[in-house]
C-alpha positions as semicolon CSV with decimal commas, in nm:
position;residue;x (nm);y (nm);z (nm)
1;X;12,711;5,644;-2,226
2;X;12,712;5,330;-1,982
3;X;12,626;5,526;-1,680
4;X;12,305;5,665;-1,935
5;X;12,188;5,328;-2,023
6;X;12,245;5,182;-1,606
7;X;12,053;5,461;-1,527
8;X;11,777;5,336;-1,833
9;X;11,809;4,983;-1,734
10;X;11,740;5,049;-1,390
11;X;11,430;5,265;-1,441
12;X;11,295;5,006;-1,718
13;X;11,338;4,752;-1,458
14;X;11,221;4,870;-1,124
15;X;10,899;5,142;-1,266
16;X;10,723;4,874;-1,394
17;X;10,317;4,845;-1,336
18;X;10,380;4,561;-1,097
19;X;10,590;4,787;-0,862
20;X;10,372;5,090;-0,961
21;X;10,039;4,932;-0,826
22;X;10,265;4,801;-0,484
23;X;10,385;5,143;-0,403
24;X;9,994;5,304;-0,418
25;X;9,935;4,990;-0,225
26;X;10,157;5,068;0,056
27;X;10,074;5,385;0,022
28;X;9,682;5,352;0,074
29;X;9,773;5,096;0,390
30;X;9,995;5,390;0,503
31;X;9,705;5,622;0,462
32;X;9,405;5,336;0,606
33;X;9,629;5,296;0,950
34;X;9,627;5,715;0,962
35;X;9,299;5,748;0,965
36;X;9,238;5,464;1,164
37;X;9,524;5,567;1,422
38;X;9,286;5,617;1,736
39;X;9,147;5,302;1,674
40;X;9,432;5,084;1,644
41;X;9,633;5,316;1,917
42;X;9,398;5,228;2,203
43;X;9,405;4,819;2,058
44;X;9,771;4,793;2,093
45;X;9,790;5,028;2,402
46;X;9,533;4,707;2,536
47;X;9,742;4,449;2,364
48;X;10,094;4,622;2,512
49;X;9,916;4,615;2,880
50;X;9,879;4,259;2,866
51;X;10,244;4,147;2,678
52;X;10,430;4,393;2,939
53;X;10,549;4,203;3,198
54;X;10,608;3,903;2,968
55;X;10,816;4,142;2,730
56;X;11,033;4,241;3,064
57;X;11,073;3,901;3,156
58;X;11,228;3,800;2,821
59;X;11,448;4,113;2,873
60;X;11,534;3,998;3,213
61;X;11,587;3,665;3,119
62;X;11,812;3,732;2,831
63;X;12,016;3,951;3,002
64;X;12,090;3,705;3,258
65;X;12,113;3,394;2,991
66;X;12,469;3,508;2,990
67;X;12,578;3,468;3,333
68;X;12,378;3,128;3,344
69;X;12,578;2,944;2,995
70;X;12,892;3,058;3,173
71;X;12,798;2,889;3,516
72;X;12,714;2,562;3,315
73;X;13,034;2,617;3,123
74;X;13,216;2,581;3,475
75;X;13,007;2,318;3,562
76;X;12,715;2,506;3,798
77;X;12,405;2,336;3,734
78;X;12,143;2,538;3,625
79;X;11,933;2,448;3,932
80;X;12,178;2,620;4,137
81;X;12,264;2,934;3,867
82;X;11,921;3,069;3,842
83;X;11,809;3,123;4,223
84;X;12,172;3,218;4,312
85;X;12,121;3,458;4,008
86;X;11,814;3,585;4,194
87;X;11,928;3,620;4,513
88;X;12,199;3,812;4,463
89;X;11,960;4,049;4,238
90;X;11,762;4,057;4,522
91;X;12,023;4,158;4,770
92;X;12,129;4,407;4,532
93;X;11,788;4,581;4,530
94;X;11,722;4,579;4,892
95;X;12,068;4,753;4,951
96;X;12,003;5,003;4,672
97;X;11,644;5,036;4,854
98;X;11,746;5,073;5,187
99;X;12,101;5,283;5,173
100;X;12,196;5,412;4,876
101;X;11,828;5,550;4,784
102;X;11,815;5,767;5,128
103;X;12,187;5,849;5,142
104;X;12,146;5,988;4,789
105;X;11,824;6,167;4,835
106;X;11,952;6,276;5,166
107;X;12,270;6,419;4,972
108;X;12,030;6,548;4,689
109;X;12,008;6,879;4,796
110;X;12,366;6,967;4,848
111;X;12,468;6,794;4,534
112;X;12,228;7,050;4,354
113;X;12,370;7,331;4,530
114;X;12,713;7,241;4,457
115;X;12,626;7,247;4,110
116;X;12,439;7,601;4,142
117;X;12,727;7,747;4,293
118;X;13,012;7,602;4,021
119;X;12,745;7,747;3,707
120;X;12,768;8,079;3,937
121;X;13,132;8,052;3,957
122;X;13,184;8,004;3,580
123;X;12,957;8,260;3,508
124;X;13,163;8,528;3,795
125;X;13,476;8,373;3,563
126;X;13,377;8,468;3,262
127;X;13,283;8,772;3,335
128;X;13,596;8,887;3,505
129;X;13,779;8,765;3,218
130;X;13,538;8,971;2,939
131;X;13,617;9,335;2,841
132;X;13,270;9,404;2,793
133;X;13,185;9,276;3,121
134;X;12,921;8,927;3,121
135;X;12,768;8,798;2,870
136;X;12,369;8,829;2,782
137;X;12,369;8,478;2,638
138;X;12,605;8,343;2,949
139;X;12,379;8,509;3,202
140;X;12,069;8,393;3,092
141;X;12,197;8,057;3,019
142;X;12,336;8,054;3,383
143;X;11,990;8,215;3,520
144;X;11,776;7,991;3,373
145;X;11,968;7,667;3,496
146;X;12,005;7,806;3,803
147;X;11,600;7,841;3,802
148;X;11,549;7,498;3,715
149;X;11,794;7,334;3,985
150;X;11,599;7,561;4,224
151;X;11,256;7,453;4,138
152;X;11,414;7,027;4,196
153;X;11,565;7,147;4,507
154;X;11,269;7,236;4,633
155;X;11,107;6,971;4,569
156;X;11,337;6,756;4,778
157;X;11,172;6,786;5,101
158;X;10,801;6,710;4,953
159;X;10,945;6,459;4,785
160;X;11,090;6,331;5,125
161;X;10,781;6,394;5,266
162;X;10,620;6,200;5,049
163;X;10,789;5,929;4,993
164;X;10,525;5,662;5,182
165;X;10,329;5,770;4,904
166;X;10,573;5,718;4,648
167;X;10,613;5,362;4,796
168;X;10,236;5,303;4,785
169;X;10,232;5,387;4,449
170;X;10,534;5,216;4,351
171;X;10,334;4,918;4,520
172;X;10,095;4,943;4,267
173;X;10,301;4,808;3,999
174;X;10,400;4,526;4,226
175;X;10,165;4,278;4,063
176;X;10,316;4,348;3,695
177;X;10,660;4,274;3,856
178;X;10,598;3,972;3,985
179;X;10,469;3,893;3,700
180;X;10,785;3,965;3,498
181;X;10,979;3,814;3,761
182;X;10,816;3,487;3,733
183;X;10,798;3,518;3,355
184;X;11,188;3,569;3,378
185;X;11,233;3,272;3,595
186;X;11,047;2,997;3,367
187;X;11,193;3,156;3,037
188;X;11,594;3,092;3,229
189;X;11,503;2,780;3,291
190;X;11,366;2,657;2,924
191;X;11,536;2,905;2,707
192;X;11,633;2,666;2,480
193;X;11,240;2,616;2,429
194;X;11,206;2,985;2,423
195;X;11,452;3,009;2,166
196;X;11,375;2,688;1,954
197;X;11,000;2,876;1,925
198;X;11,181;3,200;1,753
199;X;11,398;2,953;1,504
200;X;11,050;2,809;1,421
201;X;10,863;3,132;1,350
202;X;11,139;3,290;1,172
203;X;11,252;2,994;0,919
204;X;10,812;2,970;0,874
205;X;10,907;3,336;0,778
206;X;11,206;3,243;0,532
207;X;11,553;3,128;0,578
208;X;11,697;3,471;0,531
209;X;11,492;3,596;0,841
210;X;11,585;3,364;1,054
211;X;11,927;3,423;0,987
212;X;11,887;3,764;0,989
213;X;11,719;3,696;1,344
214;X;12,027;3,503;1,521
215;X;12,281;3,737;1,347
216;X;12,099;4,052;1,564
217;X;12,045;3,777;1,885
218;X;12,468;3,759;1,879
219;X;12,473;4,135;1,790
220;X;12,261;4,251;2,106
221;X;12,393;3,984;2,363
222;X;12,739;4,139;2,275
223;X;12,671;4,442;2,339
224;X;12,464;4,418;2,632
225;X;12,734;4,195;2,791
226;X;12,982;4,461;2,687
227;X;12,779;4,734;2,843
228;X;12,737;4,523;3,160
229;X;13,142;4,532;3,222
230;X;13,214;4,872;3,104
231;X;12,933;4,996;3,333
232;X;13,104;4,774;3,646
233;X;13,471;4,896;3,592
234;X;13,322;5,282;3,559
235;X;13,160;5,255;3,886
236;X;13,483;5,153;4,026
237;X;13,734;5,404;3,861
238;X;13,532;5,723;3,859
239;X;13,406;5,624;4,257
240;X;13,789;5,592;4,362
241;X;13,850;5,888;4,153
242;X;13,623;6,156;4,295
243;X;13,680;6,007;4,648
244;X;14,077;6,063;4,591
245;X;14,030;6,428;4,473
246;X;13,761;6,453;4,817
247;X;13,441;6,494;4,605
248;X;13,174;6,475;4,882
249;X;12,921;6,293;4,665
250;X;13,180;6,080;4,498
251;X;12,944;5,754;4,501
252;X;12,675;5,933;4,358
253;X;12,882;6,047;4,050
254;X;13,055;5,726;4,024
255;X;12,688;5,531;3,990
256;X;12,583;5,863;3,747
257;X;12,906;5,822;3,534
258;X;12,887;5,425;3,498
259;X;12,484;5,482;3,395
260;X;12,581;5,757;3,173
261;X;12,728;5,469;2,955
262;X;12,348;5,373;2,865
263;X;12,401;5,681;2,643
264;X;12,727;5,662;2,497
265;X;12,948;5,999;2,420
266;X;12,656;6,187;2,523
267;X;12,594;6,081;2,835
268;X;12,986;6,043;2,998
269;X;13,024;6,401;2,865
270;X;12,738;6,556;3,052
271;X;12,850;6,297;3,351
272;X;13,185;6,468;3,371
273;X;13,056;6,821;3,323
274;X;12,835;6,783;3,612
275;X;13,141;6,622;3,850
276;X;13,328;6,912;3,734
277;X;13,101;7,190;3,796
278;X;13,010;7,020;4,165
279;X;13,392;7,035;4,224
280;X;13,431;7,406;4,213
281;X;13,399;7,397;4,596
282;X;13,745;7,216;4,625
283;X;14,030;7,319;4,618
284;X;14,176;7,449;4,294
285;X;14,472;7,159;4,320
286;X;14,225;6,929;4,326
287;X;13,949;7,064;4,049
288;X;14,295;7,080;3,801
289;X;14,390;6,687;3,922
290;X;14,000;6,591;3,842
291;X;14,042;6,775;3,540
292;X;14,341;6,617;3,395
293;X;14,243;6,220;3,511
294;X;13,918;6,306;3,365
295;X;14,077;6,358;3,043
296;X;14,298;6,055;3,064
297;X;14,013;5,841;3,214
298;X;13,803;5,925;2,910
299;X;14,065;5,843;2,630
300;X;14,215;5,552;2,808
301;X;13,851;5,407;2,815
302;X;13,760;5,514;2,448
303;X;14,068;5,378;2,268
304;X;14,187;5,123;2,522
305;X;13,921;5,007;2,758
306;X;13,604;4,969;2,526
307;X;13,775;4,838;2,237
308;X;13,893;4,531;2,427
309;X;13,579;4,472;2,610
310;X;13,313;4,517;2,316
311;X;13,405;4,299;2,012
312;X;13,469;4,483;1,697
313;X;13,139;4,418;1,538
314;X;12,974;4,612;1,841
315;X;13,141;4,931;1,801
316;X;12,977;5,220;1,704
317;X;13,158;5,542;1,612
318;X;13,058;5,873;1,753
319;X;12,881;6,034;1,474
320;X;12,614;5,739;1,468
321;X;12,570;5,706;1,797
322;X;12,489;6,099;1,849
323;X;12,256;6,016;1,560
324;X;12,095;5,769;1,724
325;X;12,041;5,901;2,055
326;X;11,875;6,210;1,902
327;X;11,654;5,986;1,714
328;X;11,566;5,745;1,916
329;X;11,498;6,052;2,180
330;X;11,297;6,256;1,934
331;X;11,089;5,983;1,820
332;X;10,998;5,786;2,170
333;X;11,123;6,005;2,425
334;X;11,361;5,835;2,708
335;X;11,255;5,457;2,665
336;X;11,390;5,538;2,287
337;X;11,744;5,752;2,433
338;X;11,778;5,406;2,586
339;X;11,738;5,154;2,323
340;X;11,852;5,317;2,059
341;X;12,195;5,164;2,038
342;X;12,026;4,809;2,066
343;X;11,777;4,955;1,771
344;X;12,053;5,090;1,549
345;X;12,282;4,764;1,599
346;X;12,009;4,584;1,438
347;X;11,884;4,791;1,177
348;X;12,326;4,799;1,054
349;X;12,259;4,404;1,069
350;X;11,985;4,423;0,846
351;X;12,144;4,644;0,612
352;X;12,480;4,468;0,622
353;X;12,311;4,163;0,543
354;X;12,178;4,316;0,220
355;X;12,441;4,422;0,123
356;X;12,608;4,134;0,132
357;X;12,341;3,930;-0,012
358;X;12,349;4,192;-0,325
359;X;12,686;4,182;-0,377
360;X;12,634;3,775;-0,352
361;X;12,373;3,814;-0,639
362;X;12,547;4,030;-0,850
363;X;12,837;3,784;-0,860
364;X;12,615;3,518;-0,955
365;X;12,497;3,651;-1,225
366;X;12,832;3,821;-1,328
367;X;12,926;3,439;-1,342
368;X;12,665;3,270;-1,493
369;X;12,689;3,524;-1,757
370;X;13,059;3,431;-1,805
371;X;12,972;3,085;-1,836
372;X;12,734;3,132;-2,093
């Protein structure tokens, strides 16, 4: 009988009139904004133009916000933080630019074919190893990835070709980026006004969202700090690794498996798929070695590695982030496989944060009613 009159309390409370007439309300905006979709679309599309370098530059700049509090924690004045900062950024770009873009590209094409002859293999395996002889489903799994790395190979030598054109075009986006650059620059050097505006707009919002707002800021800049080391130290193990086992593109699945990261579970699993498969052509010593420190590489990082890096707050456990990375992919393609970690983080804020201030609530009036 008390669960029947919750359930009657609840529905006397919350279907009144009041939030009968909000939900047609929100309904008929919901509706208004449909109909008006190709109106509004092409507005923000306009609006988004404009705001996109600036948004970058507050990305940039809060990425490297880290890096600049500990300099001034050591006593490196900001003055000096910043363009060092820069510079080194800088640096990195031009070497990434001007060897490891044409020694990858250059490597492209044997990479691919590596990884066309290692599905072949596992397909010549299985068959061997089937009574019935190969598999419909294997083979035309096999065929049509085989296709596909074909069609990119080929590609590779217009795309070589080509690439003063690439550059031109890539030139054409050279205004927005310095832009964003600049943008960057000003926002590292008065962050504090940068973030003194957001504590004003938020608290003219209410205290809870400002709260709500810093809670996510320590969230994020966890994570993203996290992200930053994990991504540094698998660059370094998985480069020494395929090098030691004589993997001829090991830097190029070293920078691919400390990327992966970006998309966690997901992405280090198809990572070390692909630097098995492209290992087929070594010996069998050394695919069974790659193998096993694979296997050890991934569990020492999961259980060991990651947990001491990201704080516990920041961890998210396999099922959600799957979840998330299909989400965020399905909904805004790769710019959503990308930030949907950052996204989810702050929506489990939000809802933590509820929560809490529920349970808060409840006590209070659990109390108040004792008192009386």
């Amino acid at each position: 009988m008390k669960l029947v009159d919750r359930i009657n309390t609840t529905i006397d409370r919350d279907l009144s009139l009041r939030n009968l007439i909000k939900v047609i309300l929100v309904m008929g905006i919901v509706w208004l904004f449909q109909s008006t979709s190709g109106i509004w679309l092409g507005i923000l599309s306009k609006i988004w133009n404009v705001l996109n370098p600036f948004v970058v530059g507050f990305v940039i700049a809060y990425i490297l916000r880290g890096p600049i509090r500990n300099g001034e924690k050591h006593g490196i004045s900001r003055k000096i933080m910043i363009p060092v900062l820069y510079i080194l950024i800088l640096l990195l770009v031009v070497w990434l630019i001007s060897s490891l873009v044409p020694m990858i590209l250059n490597r492209a094409g044997d990479f691919i074919s590596n990884m066309i002859n290692g599905m072949q293999w596992i397909q010549d395996r299985i068959s061997a190893l089937s009574k019935n002889g190969s598999s419909s489903f294997m083979d035309s799994f096999v065929n049509e990835g085989v296709d596909a790395l074909t069609a990119i190979k080929k590609l590779l030598p217009n795309v070589s070709d080509n690439l003063p054109s690439i550059l031109s075009t890539a030139l054409s986006y050279l205004a927005n980026s310095v832009i964003a650059i600049v943008a960057s620059i000003f926002m590292c050097f008065g962050w504090e006004k940068v973030r003194d505006g957001f504590d004003k707009v938020t608290r003219r919002i209410s205290k809870r969202v400002n709260e709500i707002t810093f809670e996510i800021n320590e969230e994020e800049s966890s994570y993203i700090r996290s992200l930053l080391i994990l991504i540094g130290l698998h660059f370094v193990e998985y480069s020494v690794l395929y090098l030691l086992v004589g993997h001829q593109d090991w830097l190029i699945m070293g920078l691919l498996t400390a990327l992966s990261l970006i998309v966690p579970y997901i992405g280090p699993t198809i990572a070390n798929i692909i630097g098995i498969v492209t290992a087929f052509s070594l010996p069998t010593g050394n695919v069974i070695f790659l193998v096993i420190m694979i296997v050890v590489l991934s569990n020492t990082d999961e259980y060991v590695l990651a947990p001491f890096v990201h704080s516990h707050n920041t961890h998210v456990t396999p099922l959600w982030a799957i979840f998330s990375v299909f989400a965020g992919g399905t909904l805004f393609g790769s710019v959503g496989v990308i930030i949907a970690i950052p996204v989810f983080l702050a929506i489990r804020v939000i809802i933590l944060r509820y929560h809490s201030d529920h349970d808060k609530e409840v006590e209070r009036m659990e109390s108040e009613a004792v008192q009386k």
